[in-house]
C-alpha positions in Angstrom: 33.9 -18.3 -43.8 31.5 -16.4 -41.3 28.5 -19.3 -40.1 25.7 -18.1 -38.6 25.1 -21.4 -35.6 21.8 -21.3 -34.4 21.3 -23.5 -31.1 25.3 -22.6 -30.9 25.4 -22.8 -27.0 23.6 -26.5 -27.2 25.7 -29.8 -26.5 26.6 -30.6 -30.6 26.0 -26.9 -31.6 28.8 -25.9 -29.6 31.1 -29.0 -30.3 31.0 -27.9 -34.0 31.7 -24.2 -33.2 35.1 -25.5 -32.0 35.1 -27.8 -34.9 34.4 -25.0 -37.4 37.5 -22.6 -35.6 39.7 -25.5 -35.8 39.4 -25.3 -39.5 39.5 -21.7 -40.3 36.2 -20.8 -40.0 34.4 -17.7 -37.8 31.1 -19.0 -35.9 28.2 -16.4 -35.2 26.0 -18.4 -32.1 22.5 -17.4 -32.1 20.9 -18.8 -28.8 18.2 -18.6 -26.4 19.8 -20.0 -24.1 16.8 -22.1 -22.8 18.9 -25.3 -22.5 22.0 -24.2 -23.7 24.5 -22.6 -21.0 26.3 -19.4 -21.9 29.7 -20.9 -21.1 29.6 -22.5 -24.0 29.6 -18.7 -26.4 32.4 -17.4 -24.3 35.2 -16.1 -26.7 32.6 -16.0 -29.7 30.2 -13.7 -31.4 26.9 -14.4 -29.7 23.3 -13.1 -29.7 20.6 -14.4 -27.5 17.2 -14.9 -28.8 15.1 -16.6 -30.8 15.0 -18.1 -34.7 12.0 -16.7 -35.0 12.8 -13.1 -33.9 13.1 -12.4 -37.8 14.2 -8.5 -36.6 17.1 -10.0 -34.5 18.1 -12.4 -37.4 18.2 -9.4 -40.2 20.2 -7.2 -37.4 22.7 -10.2 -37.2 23.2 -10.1 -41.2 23.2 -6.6 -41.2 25.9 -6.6 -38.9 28.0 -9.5 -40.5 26.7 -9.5 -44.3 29.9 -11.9 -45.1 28.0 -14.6 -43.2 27.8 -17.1 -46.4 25.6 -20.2 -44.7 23.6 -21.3 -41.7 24.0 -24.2 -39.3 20.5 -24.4 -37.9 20.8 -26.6 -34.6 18.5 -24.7 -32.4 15.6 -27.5 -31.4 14.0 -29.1 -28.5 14.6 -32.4 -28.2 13.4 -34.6 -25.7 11.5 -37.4 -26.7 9.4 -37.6 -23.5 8.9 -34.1 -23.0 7.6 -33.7 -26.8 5.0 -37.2 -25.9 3.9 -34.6 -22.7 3.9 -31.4 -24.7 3.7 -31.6 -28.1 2.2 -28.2 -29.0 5.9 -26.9 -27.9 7.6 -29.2 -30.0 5.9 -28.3 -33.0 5.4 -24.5 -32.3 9.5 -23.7 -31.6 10.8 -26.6 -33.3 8.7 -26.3 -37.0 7.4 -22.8 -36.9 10.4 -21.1 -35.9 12.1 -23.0 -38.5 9.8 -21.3 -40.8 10.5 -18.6 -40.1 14.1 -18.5 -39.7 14.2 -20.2 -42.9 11.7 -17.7 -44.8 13.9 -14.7 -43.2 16.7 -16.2 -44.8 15.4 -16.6 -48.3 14.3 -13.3 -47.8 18.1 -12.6 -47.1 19.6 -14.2 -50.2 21.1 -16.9 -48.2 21.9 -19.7 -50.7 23.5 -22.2 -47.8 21.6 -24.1 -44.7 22.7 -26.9 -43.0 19.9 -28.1 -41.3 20.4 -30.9 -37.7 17.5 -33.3 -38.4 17.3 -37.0 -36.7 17.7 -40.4 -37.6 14.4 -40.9 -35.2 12.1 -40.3 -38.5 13.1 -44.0 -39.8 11.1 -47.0 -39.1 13.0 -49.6 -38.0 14.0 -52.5 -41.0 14.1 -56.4 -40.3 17.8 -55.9 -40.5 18.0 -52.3 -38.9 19.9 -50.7 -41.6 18.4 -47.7 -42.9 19.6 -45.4 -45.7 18.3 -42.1 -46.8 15.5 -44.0 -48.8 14.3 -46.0 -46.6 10.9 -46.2 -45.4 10.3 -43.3 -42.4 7.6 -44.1 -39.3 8.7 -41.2 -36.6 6.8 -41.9 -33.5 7.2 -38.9 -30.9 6.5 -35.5 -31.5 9.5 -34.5 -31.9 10.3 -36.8 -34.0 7.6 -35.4 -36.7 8.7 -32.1 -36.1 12.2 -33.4 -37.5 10.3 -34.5 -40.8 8.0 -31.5 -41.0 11.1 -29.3 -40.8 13.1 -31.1 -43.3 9.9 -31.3 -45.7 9.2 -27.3 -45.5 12.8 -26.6 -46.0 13.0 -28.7 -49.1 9.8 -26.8 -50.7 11.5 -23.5 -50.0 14.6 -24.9 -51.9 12.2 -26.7 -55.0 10.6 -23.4 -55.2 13.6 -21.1 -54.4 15.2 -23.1 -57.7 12.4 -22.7 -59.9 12.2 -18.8 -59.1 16.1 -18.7 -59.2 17.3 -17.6 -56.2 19.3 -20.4 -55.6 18.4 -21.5 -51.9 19.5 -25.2 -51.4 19.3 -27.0 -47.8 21.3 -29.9 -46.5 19.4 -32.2 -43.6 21.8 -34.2 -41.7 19.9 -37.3 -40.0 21.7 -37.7 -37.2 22.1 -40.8 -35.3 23.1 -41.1 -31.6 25.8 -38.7 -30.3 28.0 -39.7 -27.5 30.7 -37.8 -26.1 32.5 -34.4 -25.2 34.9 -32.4 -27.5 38.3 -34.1 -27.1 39.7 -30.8 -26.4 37.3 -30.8 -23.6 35.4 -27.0 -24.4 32.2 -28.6 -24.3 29.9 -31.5 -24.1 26.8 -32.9 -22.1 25.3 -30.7 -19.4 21.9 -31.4 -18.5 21.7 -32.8 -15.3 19.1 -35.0 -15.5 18.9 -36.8 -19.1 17.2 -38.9 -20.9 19.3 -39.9 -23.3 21.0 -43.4 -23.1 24.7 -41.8 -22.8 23.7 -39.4 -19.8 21.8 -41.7 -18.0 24.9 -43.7 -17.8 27.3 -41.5 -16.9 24.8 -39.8 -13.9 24.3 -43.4 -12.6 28.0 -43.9 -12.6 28.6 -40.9 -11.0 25.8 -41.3 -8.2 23.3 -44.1 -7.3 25.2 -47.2 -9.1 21.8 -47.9 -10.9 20.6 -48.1 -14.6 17.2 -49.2 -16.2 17.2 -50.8 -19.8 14.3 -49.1 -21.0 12.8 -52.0 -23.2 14.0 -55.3 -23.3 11.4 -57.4 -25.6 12.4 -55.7 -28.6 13.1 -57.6 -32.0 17.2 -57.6 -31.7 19.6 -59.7 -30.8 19.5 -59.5 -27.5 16.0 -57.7 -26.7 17.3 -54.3 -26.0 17.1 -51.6 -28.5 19.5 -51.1 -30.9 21.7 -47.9 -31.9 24.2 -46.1 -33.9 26.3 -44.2 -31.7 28.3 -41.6 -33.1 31.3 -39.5 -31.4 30.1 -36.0 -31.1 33.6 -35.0 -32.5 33.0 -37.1 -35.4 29.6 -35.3 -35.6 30.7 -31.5 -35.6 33.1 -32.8 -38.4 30.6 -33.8 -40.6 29.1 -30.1 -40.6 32.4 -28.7 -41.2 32.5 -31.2 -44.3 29.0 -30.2 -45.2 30.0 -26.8 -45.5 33.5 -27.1 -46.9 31.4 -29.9 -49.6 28.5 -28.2 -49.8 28.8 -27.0 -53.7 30.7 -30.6 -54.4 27.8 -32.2 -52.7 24.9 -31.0 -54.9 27.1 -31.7 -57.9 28.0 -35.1 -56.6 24.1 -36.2 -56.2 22.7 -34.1 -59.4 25.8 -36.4 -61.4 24.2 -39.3 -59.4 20.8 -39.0 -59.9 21.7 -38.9 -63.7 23.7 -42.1 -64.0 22.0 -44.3 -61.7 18.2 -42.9 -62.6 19.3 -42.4 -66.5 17.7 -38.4 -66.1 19.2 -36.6 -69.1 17.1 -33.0 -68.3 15.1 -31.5 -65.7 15.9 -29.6 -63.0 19.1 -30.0 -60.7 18.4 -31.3 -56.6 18.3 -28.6 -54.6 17.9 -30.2 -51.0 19.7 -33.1 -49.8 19.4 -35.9 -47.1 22.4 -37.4 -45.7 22.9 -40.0 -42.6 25.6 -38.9 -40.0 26.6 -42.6 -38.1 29.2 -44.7 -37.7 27.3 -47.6 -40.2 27.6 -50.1 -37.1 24.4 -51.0 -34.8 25.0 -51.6 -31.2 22.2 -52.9 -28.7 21.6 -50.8 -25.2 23.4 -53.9 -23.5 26.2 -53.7 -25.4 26.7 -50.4 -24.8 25.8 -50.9 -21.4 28.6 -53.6 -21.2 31.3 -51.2 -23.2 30.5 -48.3 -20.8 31.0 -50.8 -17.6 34.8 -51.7 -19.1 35.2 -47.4 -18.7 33.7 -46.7 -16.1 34.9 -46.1 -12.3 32.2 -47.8 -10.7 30.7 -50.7 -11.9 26.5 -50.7 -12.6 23.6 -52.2 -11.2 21.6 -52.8 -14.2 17.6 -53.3 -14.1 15.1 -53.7 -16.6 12.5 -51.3 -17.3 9.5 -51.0 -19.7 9.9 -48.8 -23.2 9.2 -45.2 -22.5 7.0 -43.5 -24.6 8.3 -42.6 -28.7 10.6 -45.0 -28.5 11.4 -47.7 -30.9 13.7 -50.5 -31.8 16.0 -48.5 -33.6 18.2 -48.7 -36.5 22.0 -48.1 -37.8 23.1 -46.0 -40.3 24.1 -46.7 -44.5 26.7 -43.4 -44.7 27.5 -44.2 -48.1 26.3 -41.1 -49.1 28.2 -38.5 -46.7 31.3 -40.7 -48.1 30.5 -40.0 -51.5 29.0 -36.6 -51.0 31.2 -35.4 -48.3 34.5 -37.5 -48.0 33.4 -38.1 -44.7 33.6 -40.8 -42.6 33.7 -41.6 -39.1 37.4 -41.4 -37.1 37.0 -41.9 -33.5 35.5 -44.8 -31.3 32.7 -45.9 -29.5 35.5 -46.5 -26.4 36.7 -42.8 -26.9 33.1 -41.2 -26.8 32.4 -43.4 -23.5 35.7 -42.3 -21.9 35.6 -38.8 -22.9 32.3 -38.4 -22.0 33.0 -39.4 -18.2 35.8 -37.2 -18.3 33.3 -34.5 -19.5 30.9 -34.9 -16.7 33.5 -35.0 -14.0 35.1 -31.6 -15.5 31.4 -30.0 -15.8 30.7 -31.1 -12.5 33.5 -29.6 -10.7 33.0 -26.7 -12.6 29.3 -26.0 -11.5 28.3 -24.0 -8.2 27.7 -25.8 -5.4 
């Protein structure tokens, strides 16, 4: 199947573009290119611009009308930069989903596969969270996850009731660590602020690394995670595609037997948590990452940063049931590969 990837030139959009080939299927990358470098479209069918160029979007269907869903990754998503600029956040990340996903409708597209963010929970006594549970985001960009995934799932109520059949999938996504095994792509921003890349640039330069927030309510203070392999990610959107009909008959036979609904009409938009269903703390990670790494950590504590909060892990009992999907590789393997990543990227960069 042709896939139209938006944000395909971005760390997990271009991880599932290999995923996708490696099962049979043809990616079409829409970028910007704002973040994401254009190494990562080489060998593919790529246009740069916007989602919410809706005359570049029609061209691309125009040009490949076999294209039967999209896999809209294209975001910003730094929790800091969104506390510092928030009008950004919600301008490129909500209204150009609008539009992208009004252009679609437009287009008869019945498929989207939408990369939302397990940062919209609030964080349980116990940390668990499934696709029920209470939501609190805190950061801008956090919201803008939640707006997205609420206007996409009016356009699918109302694209039901006037029968034309749009349905949406959002995948919460918990924390992705690591490079494609096959080593095509992975991190590359050089300064992050993500937990992952702060490691690995400490590791690979000053020795140093802050615990951002250690009074949290955990087990040992630091926040606490579900970190996923970004392999194990990209294969979840492969399932949600291969799934997708399967999926929406799966949950409409669910929502009958456990809710007792004999009529009304079926789902049309669905939630499901990408994670591994284990919680680890920032200091365990921390620890995990120091048994990998070649040069051992000085490790500091450091006050929360803005947006953040204690965290949570995921319930994935739905992707298993919806999906057959479930996690395959380890949090040991997403350390390693991702400090084989960085030394790869690194030598590949001009100096």
């Amino acid at each position: 199947m042709k896939v139209l990837v938006t944000g395909g030139a971005g760390y997990i959009g271009s991880t599932t573009c290999s995923a996708l080939e490696d099962a049979g299927h043809t990616p079409i990358v829409l970028d910007s290119l704002v973040s994401g470098p254009q190494e990562f479209t080489r060998g593919r069918v790529f246009y740069q611009g916007d989602v919410a160029d809706q005359g570049l979007v029609r061209r691309i269907f125009a040009e490949h009308p076999d294209i039967g869903a999209t896999l809209h990754f294209a975001a910003r998503i730094v929790v800091p930069e969104s506390v510092e600029h928030p009008a950004l956040y919600y301008r490129e990340n909500v209204l150009g989903s609008l539009t992208l996903f009004e252009t679609l409708a437009e287009l008869g597209q019945r498929r989207v596969i939408f990369s939302s963010s397990a940062s919209v929970y609030d964080s349980p006594q116990d940390f668990q969270v499934n696709e029920n549970s209470p939501l609190k985001p805190l950061s801008p960009y956090a919201r803008s996850k939640r707006m997205t995934e609420e206007m996409l799932e009016d356009l699918c109520v109302a694209a039901e009731q006037q029968g034309r059949g749009l349905r949406g999938i959002a995948l919460r996504y918990f924390n992705p660590i690591g490079a494609d095994p096959q080593m095509r792509s992975g991190p590359y921003v050089a300064e992050p602020s993500h937990l992952l890349g702060r490691l690995v640039s400490a590791a690979r330069g000053s020795g140093e690394f802050s615990i951002t927030g250690t009074d949290y309510p955990t087990r040992d203070g630091s926040g606490l995670r579900d970190y996923i392999h970004v392999w194990d990610l990209a294969q979840a959107h492969v399932a949600a595609l291969e799934h997708f009909e399967q999926a929406f008959e799966r949950a409409n036979a669910e929502r009958m037997s456990t809710e007792r609904v004999e009529a009304g009409p079926p789902v049309s938009f669905l939630i499901i948590n990408v994670g591994t269903g284990n919680g680890v703390t920032v200091r365990e990670l921390v620890e995990a990452f120091q048994q990998v790494s070649p040069q051992p950590l000085a490790v500091r504590e450091a006050p929360r940063r803005p947006g953040d909060s204690a965290g949570a892990y995921a319930d994935i009992g739905r992707a298993r049931r919806w999906l057959d999907w479930a996690p395959q590789c380890s949090t040991s393997e997403g350390l390693s590969s991702a400090l084989n990543w960085a030394a790869r990227w690194t030598d590949r960069q001009p100096t």
